[in-house]
N, CA, C and O atoms as a GROMACS GRO file, in nm:
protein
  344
    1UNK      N    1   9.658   8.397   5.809
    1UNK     CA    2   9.651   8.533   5.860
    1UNK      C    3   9.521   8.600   5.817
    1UNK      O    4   9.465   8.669   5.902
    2UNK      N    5   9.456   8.586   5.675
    2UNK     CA    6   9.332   8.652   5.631
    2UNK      C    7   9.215   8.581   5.703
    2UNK      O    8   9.103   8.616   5.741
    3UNK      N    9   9.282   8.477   5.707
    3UNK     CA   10   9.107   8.391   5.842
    3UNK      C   11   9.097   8.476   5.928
    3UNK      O   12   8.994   8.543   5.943
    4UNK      N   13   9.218   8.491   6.010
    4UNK     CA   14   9.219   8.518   6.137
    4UNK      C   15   9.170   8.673   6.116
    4UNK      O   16   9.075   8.694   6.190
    5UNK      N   17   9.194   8.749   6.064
    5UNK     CA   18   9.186   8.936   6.063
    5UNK      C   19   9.017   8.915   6.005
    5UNK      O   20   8.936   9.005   6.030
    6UNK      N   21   8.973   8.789   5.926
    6UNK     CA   22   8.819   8.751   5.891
    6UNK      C   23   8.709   8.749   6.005
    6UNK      O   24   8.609   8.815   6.032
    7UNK      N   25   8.773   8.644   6.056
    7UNK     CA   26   8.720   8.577   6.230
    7UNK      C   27   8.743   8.712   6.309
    7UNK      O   28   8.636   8.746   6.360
    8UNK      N   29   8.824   8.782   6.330
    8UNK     CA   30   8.834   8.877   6.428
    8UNK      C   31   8.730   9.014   6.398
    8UNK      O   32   8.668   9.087   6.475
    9UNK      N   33   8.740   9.013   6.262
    9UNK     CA   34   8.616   9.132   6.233
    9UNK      C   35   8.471   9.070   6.245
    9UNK      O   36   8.388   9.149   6.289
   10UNK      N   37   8.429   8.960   6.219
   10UNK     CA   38   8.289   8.909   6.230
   10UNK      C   39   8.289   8.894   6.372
   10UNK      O   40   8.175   8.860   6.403
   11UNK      N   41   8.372   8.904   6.491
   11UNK     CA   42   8.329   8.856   6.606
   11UNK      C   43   8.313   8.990   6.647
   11UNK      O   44   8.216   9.020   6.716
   12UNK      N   45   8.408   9.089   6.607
   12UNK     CA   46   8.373   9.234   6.630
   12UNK      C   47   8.259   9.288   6.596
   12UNK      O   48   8.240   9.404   6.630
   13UNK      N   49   8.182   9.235   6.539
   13UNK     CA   50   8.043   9.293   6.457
   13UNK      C   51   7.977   9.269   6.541
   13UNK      O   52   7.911   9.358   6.595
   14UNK      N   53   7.972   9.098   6.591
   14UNK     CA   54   7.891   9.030   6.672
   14UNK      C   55   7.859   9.085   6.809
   14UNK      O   56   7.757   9.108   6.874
   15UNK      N   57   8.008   9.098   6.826
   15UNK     CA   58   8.021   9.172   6.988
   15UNK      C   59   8.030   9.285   6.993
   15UNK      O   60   8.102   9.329   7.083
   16UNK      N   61   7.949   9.406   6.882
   16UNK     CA   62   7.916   9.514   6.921
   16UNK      C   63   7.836   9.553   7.003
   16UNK      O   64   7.849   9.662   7.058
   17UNK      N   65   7.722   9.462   7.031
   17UNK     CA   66   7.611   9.537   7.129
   17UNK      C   67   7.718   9.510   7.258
   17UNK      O   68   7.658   9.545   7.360
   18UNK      N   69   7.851   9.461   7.292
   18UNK     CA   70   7.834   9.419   7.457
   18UNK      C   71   7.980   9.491   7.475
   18UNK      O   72   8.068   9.506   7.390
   19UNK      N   73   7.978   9.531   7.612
   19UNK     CA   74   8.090   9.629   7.628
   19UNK      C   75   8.274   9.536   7.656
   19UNK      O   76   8.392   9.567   7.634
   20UNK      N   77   8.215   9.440   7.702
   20UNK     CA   78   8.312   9.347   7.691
   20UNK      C   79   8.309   9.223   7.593
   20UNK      O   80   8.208   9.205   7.525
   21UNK      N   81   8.440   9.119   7.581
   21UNK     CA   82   8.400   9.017   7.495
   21UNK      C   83   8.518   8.969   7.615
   21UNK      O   84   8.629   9.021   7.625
   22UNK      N   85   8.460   8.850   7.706
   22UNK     CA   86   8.551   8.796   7.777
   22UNK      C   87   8.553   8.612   7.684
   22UNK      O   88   8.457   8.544   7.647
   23UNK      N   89   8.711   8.581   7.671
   23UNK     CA   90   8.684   8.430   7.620
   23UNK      C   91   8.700   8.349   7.732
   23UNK      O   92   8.761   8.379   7.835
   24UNK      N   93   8.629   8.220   7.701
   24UNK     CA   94   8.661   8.125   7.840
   24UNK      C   95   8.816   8.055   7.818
   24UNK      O   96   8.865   8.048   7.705
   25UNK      N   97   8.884   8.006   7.932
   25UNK     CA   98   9.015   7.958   7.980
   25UNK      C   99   9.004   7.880   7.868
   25UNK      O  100   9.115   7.869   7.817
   26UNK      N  101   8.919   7.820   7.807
   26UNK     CA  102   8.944   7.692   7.729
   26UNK      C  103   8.960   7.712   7.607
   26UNK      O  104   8.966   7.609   7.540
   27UNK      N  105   8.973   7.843   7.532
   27UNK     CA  106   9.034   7.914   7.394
   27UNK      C  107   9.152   7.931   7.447
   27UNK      O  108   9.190   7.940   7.563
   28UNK      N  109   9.217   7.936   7.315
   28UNK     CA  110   9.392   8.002   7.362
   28UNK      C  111   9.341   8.123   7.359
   28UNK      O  112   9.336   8.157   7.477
   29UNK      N  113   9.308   8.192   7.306
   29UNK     CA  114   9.302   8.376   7.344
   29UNK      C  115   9.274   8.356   7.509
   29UNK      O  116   9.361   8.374   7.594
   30UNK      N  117   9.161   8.324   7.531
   30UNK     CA  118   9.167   8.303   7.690
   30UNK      C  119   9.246   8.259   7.744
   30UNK      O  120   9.255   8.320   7.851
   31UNK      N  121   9.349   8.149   7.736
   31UNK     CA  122   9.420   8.107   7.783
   31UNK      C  123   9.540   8.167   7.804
   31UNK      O  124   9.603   8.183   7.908
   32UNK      N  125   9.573   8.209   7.659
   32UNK     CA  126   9.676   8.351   7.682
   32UNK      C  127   9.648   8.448   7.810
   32UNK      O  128   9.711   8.472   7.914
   33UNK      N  129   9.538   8.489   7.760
   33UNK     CA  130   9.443   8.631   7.843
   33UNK      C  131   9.485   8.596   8.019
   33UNK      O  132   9.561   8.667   8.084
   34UNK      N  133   9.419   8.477   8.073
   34UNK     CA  134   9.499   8.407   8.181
   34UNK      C  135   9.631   8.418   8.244
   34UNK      O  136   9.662   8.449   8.359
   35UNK      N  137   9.707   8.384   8.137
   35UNK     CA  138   9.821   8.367   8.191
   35UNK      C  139   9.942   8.524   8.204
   35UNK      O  140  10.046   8.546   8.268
   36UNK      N  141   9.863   8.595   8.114
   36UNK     CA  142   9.946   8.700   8.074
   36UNK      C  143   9.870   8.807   8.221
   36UNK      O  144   9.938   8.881   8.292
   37UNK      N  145   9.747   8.791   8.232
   37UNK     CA  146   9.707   8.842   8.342
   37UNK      C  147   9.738   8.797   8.488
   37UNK      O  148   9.728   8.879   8.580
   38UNK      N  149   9.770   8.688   8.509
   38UNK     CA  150   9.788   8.636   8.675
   38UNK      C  151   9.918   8.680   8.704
   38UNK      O  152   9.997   8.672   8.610
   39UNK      N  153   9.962   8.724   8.809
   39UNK     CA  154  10.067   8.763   8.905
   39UNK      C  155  10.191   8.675   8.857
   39UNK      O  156  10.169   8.564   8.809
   40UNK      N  157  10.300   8.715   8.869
   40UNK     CA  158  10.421   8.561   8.840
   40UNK      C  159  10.520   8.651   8.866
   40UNK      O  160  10.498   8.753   8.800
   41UNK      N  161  10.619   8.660   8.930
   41UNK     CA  162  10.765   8.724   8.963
   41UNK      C  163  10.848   8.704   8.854
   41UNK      O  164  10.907   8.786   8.785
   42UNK      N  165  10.844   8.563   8.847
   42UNK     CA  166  10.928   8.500   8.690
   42UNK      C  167  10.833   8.490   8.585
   42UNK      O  168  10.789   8.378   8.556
   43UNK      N  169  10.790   8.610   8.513
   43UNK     CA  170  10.666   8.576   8.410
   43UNK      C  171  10.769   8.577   8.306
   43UNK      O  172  10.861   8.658   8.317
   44UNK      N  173  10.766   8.515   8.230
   44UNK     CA  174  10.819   8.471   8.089
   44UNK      C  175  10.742   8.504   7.974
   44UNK      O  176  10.686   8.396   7.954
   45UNK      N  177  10.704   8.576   7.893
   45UNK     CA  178  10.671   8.574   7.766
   45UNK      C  179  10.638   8.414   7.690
   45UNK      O  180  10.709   8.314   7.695
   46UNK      N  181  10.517   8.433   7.627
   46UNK     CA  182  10.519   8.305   7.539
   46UNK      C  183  10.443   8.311   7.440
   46UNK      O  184  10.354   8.396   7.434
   47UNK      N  185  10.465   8.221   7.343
   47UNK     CA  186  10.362   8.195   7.237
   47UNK      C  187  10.252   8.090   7.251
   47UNK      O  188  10.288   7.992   7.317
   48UNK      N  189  10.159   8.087   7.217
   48UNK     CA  190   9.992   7.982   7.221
   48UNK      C  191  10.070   7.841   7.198
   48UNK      O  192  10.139   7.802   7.104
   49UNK      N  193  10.035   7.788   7.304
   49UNK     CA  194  10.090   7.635   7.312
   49UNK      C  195   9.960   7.564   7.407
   49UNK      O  196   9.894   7.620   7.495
   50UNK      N  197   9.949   7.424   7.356
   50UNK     CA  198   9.862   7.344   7.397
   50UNK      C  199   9.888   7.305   7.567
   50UNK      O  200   9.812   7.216   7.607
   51UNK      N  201   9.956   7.344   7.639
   51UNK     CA  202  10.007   7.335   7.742
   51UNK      C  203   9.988   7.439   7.872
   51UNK      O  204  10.043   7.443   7.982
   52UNK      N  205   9.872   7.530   7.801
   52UNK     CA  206   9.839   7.651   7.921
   52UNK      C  207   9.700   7.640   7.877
   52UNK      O  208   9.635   7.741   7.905
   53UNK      N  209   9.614   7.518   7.796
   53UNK     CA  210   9.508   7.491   7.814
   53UNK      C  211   9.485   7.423   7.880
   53UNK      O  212   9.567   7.335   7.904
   54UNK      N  213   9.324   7.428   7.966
   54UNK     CA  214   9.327   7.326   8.118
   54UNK      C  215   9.311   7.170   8.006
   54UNK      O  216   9.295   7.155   7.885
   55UNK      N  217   9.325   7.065   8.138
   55UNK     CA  218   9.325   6.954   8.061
   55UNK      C  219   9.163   6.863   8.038
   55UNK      O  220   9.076   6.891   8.121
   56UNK      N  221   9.137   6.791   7.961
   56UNK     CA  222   9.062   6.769   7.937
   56UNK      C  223   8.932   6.674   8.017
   56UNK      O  224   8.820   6.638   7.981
   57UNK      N  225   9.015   6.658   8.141
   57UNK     CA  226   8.899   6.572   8.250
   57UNK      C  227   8.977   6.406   8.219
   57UNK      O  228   9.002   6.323   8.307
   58UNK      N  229   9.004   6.392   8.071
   58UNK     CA  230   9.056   6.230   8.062
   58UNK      C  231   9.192   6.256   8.002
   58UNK      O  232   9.242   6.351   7.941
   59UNK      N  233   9.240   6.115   8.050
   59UNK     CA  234   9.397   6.125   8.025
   59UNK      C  235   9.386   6.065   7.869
   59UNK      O  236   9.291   5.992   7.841
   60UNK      N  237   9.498   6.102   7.758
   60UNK     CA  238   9.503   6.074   7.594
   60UNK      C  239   9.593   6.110   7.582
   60UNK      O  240   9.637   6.225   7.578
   61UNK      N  241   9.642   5.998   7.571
   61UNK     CA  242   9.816   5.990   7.547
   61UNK      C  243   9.873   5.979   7.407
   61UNK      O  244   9.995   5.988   7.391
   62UNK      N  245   9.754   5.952   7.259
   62UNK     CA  246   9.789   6.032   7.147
   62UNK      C  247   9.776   6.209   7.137
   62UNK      O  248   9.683   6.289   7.131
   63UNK      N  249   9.917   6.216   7.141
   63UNK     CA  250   9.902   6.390   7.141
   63UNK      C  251   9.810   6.484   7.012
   63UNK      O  252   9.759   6.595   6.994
   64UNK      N  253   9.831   6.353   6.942
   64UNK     CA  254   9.774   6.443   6.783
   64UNK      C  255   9.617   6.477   6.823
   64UNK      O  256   9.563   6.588   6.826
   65UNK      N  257   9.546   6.321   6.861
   65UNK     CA  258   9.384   6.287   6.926
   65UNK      C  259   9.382   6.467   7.083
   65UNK      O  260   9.338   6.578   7.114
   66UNK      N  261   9.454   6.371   7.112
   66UNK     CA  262   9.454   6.504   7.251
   66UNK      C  263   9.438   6.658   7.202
   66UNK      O  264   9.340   6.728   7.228
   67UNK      N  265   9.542   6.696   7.133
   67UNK     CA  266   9.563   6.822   7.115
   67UNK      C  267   9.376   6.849   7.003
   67UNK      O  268   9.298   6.940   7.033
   68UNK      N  269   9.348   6.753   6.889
   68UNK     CA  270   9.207   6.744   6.820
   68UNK      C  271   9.119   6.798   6.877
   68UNK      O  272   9.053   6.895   6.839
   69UNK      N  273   9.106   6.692   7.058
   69UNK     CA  274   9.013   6.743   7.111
   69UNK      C  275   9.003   6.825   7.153
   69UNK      O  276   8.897   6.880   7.124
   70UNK      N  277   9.111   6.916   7.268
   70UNK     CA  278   9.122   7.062   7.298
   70UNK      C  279   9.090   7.167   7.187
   70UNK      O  280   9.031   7.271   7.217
   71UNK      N  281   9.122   7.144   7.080
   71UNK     CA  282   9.080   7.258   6.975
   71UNK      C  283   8.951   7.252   6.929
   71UNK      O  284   8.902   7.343   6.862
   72UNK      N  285   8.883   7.137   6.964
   72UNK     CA  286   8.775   7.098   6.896
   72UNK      C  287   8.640   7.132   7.016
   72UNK      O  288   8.529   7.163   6.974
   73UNK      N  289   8.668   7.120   7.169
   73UNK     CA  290   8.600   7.225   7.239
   73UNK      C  291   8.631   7.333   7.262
   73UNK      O  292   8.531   7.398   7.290
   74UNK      N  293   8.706   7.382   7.265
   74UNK     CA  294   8.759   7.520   7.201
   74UNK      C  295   8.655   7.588   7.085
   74UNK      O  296   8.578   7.681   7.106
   75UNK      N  297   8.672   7.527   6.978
   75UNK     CA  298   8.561   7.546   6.874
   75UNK      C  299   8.395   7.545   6.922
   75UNK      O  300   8.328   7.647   6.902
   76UNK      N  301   8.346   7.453   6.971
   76UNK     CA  302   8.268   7.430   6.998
   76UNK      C  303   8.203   7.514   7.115
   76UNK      O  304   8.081   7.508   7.132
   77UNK      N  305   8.293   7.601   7.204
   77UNK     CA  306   8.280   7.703   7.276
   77UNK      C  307   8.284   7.853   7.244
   77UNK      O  308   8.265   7.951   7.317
   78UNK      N  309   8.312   7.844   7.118
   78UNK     CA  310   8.334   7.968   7.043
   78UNK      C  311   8.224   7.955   6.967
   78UNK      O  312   8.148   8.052   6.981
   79UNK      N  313   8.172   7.844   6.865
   79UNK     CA  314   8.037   7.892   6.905
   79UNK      C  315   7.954   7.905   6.914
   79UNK      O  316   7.890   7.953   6.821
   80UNK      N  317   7.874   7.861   7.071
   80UNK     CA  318   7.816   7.850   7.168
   80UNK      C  319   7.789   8.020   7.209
   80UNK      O  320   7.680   8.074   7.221
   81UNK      N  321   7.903   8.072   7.222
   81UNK     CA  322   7.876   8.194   7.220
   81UNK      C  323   7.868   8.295   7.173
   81UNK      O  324   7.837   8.402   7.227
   82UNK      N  325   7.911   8.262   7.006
   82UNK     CA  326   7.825   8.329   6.897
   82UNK      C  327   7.684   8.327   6.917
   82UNK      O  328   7.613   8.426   6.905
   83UNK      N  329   7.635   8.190   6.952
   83UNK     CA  330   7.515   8.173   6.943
   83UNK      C  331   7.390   8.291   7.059
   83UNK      O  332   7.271   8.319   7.062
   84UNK      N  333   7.514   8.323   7.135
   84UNK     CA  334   7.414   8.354   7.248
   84UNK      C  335   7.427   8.481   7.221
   84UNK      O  336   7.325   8.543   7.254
   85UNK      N  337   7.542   8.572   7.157
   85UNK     CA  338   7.508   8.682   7.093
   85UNK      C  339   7.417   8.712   7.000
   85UNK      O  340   7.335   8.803   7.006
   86UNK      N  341   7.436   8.606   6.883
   86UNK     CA  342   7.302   8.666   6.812
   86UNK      C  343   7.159   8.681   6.865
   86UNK      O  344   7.071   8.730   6.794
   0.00000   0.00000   0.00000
């Protein structure tokens, strides 16, 4: 929980000069952000699950490896666009 309220204030610092901070589909915040935003008659409530991230282009049928790599461009997209803020 103290990472996260850590990470969320340094990105707030970061992303002061810009009026928005949009994440891409391929973070769960984005991915959330997605799903909680698109239209659905039957929208259901949910919690961050590896399963409303898009998939990875290749099929990996170790879930532990699979799920690694989704978090690991995930990471790697987060930041990418730290980078382009500073």
């Amino acid at each position: 929980m103290v990472a996260g309220l850590n990470a969320s204030k340094q990105f707030k610092e970061i992303s002061s000069q810009k009026d928005k901070l949009i994440f891409s589909k391929n973070t769960m915040i984005g991915a959330l952000s997605k799903y909680i935003s698109t239209p659905n008659e039957k929208f259901q409530p949910m919690n961050a699950n590896f399963g409303i991230l898009p998939e990875l282009g290749e099929k990996i049928r170790d879930k532990k490896l699979r799920y690694e790599m989704l978090a690991n461009r995930a990471i790697e997209e987060l930041k990418n666009y730290t980078q382009i803020l500073k």
